[in-house]
C-alpha positions as a printed Julia matrix, in Angstrom:
82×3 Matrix{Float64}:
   0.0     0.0     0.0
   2.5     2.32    0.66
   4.59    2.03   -2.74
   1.35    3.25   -4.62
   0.65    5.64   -2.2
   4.71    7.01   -2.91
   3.61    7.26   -6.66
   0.1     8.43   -6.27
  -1.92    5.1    -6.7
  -3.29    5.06   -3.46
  -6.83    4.72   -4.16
  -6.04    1.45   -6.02
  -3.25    0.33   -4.57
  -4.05   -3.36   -5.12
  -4.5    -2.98   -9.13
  -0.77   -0.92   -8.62
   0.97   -3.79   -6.97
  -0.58   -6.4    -9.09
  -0.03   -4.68  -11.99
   3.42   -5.77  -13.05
   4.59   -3.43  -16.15
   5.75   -0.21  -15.79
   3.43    1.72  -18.52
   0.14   -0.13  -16.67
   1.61    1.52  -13.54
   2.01    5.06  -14.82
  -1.02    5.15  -17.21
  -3.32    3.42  -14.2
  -4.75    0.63  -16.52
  -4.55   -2.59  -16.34
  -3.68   -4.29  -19.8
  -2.89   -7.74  -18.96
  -4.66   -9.54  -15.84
  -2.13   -9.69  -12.88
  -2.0   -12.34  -10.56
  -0.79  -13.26   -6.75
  -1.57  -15.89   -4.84
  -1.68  -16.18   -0.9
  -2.26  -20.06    0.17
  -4.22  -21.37    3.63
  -3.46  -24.64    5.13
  -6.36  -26.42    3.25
  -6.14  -24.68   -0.41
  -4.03  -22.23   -2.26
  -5.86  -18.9    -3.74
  -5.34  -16.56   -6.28
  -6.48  -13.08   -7.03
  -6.94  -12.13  -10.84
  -6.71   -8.52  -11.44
  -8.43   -8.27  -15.0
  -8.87   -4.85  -17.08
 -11.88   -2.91  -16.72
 -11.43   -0.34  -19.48
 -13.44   -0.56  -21.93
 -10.16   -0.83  -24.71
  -9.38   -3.82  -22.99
 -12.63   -6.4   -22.89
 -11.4    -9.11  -24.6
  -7.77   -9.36  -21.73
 -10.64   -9.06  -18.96
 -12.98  -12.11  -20.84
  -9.45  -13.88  -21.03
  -8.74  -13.22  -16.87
 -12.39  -14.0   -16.17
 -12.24  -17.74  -17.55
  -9.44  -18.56  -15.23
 -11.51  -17.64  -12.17
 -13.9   -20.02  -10.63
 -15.78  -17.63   -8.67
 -15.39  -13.78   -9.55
 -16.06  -10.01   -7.38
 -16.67   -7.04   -9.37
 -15.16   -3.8    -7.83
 -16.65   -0.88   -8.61
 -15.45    2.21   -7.14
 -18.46    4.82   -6.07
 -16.38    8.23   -5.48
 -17.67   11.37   -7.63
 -15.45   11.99  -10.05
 -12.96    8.71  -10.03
 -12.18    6.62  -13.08
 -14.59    6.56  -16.28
């Protein structure tokens, strides 16, 4: 959280660290879906960060068939993204 915060990302600071190029970072897009994975005793997880711009439907459709369950995030501040 606090390396996006450093370069002005903190309001998505999760799409910043999963986003792993350099240009996705500055521009604050996601092109390609970024991954992690955190595992429990019992199972392993990982998160999918797919794009959400509209430029970029078919990487998201791509991310989204990976993913057995899915959460849409939709930020609700005035004024913030598209």
């Amino acid at each position: 959280h606090r390396l996006a915060a450093q370069n002005g990302r903190d309001s998505w600071w999760l799409a910043y660290l999963l986003d792993q190029d350099e240009d996705e970072r500055a521009k604050g897009k996601t092109v390609e879906c970024g991954k992690a994975y955190f595992p429990t005793q019992s199972k392993q997880y990982t998160i999918l960060d797919a794009p959400g711009h509209l430029h970029y439907v078919p990487n998201m459709i791509i991310g989204a068939t990976q993913a057995d369950i899915a959460l849409l995030v939709i930020s609700a501040r005035k004024g913030e993204f598209e």
